[in-house]
C-alpha positions in Angstrom: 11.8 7.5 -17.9 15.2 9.2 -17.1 15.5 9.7 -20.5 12.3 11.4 -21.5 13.1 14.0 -18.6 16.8 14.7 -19.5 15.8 15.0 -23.2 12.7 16.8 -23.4 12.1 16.3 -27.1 8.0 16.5 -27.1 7.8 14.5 -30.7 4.5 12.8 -29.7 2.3 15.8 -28.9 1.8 15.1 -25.3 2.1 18.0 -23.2 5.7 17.8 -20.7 5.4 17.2 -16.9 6.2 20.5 -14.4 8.3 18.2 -12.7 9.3 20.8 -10.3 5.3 21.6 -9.4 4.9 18.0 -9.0 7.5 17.7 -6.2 6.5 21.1 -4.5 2.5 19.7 -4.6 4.0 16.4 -3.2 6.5 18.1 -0.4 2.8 19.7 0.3 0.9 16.8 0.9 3.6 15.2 2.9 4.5 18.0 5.2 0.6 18.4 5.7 0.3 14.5 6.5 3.3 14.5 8.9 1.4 17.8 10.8 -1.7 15.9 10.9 0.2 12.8 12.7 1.7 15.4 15.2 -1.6 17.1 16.0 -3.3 13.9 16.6 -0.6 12.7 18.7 -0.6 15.1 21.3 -4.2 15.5 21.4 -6.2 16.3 24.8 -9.2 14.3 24.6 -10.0 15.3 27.9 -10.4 11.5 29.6 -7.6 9.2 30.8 -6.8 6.1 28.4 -8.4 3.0 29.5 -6.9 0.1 29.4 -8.4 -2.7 27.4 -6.8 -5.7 28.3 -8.9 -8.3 31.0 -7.7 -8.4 34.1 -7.3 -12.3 35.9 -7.4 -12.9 39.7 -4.5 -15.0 40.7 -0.9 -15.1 40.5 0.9 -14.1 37.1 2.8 -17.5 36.9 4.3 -18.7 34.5 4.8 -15.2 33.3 6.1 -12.8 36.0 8.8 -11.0 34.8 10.7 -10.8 38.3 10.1 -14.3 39.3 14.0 -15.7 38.9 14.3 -19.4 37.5 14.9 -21.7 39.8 18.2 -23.8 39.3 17.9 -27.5 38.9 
């Protein structure tokens, strides 16, 4: 493929690629993508995030994180 674009002999009739428009469409669509991510990310949604993990009565045994180990 390198070669077709340093020699740009068009023997087979097919019209050559605008390489350069191709990368300036594709800077485009990614610099539009990565503003989309942004937007969305510091959305207001106006209500807090609930969480959506169950709760369990009872102690968090065996996986407290401050509980030390006891020696044996």
């Amino acid at each position: 493929m390198i070669y077709y674009i340093l020699n740009n002999n068009n023997d087979d009739g097919r019209p050559s690629i605008h390489w350069g428009g191709a990368m300036i469409a594709f800077a485009l669509v990614l610099v539009g993508a990565v503003l989309v991510v942004y937007l969305v990310s510091t959305a207001d949604f106006g209500q807090p995030a609930t969480s959506t993990v169950p709760r369990t009565p009872g102690p968090c045994a065996p996986f407290c994180p401050a509980t030390p180990v006891p020696p044996r």
